[in-house]
N, C-alpha and C positions, 0 to 999 in steps of 0.2 A: 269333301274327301277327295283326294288326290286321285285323279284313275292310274290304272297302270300302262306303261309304253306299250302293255302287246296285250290284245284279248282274246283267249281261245278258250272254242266252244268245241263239242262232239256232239253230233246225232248220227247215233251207229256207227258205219262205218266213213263218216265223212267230218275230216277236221275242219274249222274255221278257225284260222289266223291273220287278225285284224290289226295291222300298222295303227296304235291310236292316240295320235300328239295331234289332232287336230286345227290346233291352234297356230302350229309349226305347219301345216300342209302333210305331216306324218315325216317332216324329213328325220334323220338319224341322228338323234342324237339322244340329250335326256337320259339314259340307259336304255335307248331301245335296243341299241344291240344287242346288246348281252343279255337281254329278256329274249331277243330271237333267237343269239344261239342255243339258250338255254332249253325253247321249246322244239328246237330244228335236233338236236339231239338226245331229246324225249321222244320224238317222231321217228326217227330213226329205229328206234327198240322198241316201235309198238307194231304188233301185226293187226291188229285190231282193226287199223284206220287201212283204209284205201287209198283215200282222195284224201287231199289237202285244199282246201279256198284257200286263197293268199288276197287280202282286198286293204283297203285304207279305211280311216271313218272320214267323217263330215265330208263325203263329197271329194275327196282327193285320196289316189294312189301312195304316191311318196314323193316330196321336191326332191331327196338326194341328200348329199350332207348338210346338216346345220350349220353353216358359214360361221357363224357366230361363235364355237366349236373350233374348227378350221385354225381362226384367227387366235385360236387363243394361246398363250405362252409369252414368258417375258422378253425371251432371245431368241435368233433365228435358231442355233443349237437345240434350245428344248423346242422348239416348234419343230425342225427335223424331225428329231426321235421322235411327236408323238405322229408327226403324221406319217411317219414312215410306218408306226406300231398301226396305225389306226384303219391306213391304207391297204396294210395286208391282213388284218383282220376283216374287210371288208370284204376281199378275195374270198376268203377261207368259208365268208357264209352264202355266195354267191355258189361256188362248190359244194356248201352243205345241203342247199335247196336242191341240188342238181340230181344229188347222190340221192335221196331222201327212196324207200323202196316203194314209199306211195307216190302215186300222181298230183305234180302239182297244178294247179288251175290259178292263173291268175286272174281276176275279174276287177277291174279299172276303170275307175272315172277319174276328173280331174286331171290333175298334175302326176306324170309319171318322169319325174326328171333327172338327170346324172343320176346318183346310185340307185334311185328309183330303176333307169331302165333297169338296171343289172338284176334288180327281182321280175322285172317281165319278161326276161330272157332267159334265165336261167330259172324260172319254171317250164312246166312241159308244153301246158298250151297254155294262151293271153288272149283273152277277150278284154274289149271295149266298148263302153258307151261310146255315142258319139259327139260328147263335148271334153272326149280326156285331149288331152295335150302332151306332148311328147316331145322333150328336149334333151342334149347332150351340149349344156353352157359352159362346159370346164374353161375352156382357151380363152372365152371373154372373161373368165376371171382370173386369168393369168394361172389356172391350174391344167392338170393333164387328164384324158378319159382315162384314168390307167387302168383299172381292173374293169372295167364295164366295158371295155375294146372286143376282147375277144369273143364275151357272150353274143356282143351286136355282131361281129363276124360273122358268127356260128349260125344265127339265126335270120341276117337278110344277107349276108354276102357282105365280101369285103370292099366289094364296089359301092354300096348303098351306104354299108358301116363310116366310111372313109369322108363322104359327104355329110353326114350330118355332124361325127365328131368335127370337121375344121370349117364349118359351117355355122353351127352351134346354134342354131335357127330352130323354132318353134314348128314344130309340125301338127297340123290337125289330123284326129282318128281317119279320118279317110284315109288322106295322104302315106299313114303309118300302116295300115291296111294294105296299101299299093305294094310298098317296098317289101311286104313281108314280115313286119315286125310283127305285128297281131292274124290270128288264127279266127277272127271274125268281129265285127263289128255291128255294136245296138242299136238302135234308134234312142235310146232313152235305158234312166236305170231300172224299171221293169222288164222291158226286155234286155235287160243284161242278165238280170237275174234268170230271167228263164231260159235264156243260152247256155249260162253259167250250170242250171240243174240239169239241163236238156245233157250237156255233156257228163255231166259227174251220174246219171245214170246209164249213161252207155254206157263211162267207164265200170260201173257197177255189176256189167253183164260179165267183166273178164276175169278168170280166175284169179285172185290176189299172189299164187307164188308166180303162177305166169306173166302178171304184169308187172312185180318183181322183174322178174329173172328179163324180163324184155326190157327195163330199163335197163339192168347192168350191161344186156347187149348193145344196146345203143354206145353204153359210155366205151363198151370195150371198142368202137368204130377209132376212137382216137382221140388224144387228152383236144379242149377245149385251148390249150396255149402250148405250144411249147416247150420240154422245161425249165427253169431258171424266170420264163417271162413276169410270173407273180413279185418276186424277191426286186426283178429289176423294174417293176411298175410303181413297188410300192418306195422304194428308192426314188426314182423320177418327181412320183409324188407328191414327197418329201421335200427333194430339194425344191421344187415348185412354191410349194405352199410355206415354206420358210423364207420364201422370195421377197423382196421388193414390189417385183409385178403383183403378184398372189393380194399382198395386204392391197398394193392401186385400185385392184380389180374387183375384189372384197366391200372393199369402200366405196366404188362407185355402185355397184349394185346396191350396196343398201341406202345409199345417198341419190338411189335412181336417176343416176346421171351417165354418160359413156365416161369408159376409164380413158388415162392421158392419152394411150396410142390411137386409141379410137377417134378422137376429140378434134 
């Protein structure tokens, strides 16, 4: 029997939403999105929950998008449109997480890569073990960080952001620690877990409209982009991945070779 892209569980007032294509690394694709929006705007309408887990299965966060997905369409034209659709739908739940009035938690092992970061940034806090990984490969694949820019802005600086996107280099949980991308670091997945509960019961001491009404504060501090910057990222992204480069870069990565410019 086929499992489903996303598995959520409740005990009380505490959600668990589990990224689960394991086979994929949990990257997006499959229908997982739209199992996530689906449950990211059931969370939204529930006062019941507090906290939110956001984790992967088998040992991994999320690699980011399905390449394989990415690539797909007969002409660059339909390739456009769908990444331009797919790009800014990717936005939109990057901002739904954000919005969401419970607290998110993210808790990560493995691979947390391109749209991946964008769920450990735009939850509230992100723990890690310490054998996750953490990547922003777009530009070796001849694509752009487009919607995952600004959450990494937001949350180490646009000085930190700026290196790893044109970088695109592998970071180990320490190093993602340093910068600020994560809010604590495990030795292992038991102590992740227990960092994981250790917070999700503090946050358990705050009144739920107050930590409500504290997140809306936070957002009221000032939007995460710009306006217009979504509609123009997810354009960018489009034209990108409709590209020439994009399919090179695509292709060397799954043929695990460096792409031509690299070469």
């Amino acid at each position: 029997m086929e499992q489903p892209p996303i598995l959520f569980t409740q005990q009380g007032a505490v959600a668990h939403l589990t990224l689960n294509r394991p086979a994929r690394r949990n990257a997006i694709g499959g229908g997982m999105g739209e199992a996530l929006d689906a449950a990211l705007a059931a969370l939204a309408q529930d006062r019941a929950v507090r906290v939110v887990v956001l984790s992967g299965a088998g040992g991994h966060f999320c690699a980011g998008l399905d390449l394989t997905e990415v690539a797909a369409g007969d002409t660059p034209e339909q390739r456009l449109v769908a990444q331009q659709t797919r790009n800014r739908q990717v936005g939109q739940r990057f901002e739904a997480i954000s919005r969401l009035p419970q607290v998110v938690v993210a808790s990560i092992e493995g691979a947390a890569h391109a749209g991946g970061l964008g769920f450990v940034c735009s939850a509230d806090i992100a723990f890690a073990s310490a054998e996750a990984k953490f990547c922003a490969p777009e530009v070796r694949r001849g694509l752009v960080p487009a919607q995952i820019l600004p959450w990494l802005v937001r949350r180490m600086g646009r000085a930190q952001a700026s290196r790893m996107v044109l970088e695109g280099r592998v970071l180990n949980a320490a190093e993602a620690a340093h910068i600020g991308l994560l809010h604590g670091l495990a030795a292992d997945k038991p102590a992740l877990d227990a960092m994981v509960a250790q917070c999700v019961a503090l946050i358990a001491e705050g009144g739920p409209v107050a930590l409500a009404e504290t997140k809306a504060l936070l957002a009221a501090l000032g939007p995460v982009s710009p306006p217009g910057y979504a509609e123009a990222g997810a354009e960018s992204f489009g034209r990108t991945a409709a590209g020439p480069e994009a399919m090179e870069g695509i292709a060397a990565f799954r043929e695990k070779r460096k792409p031509s410019w690299a070469a």
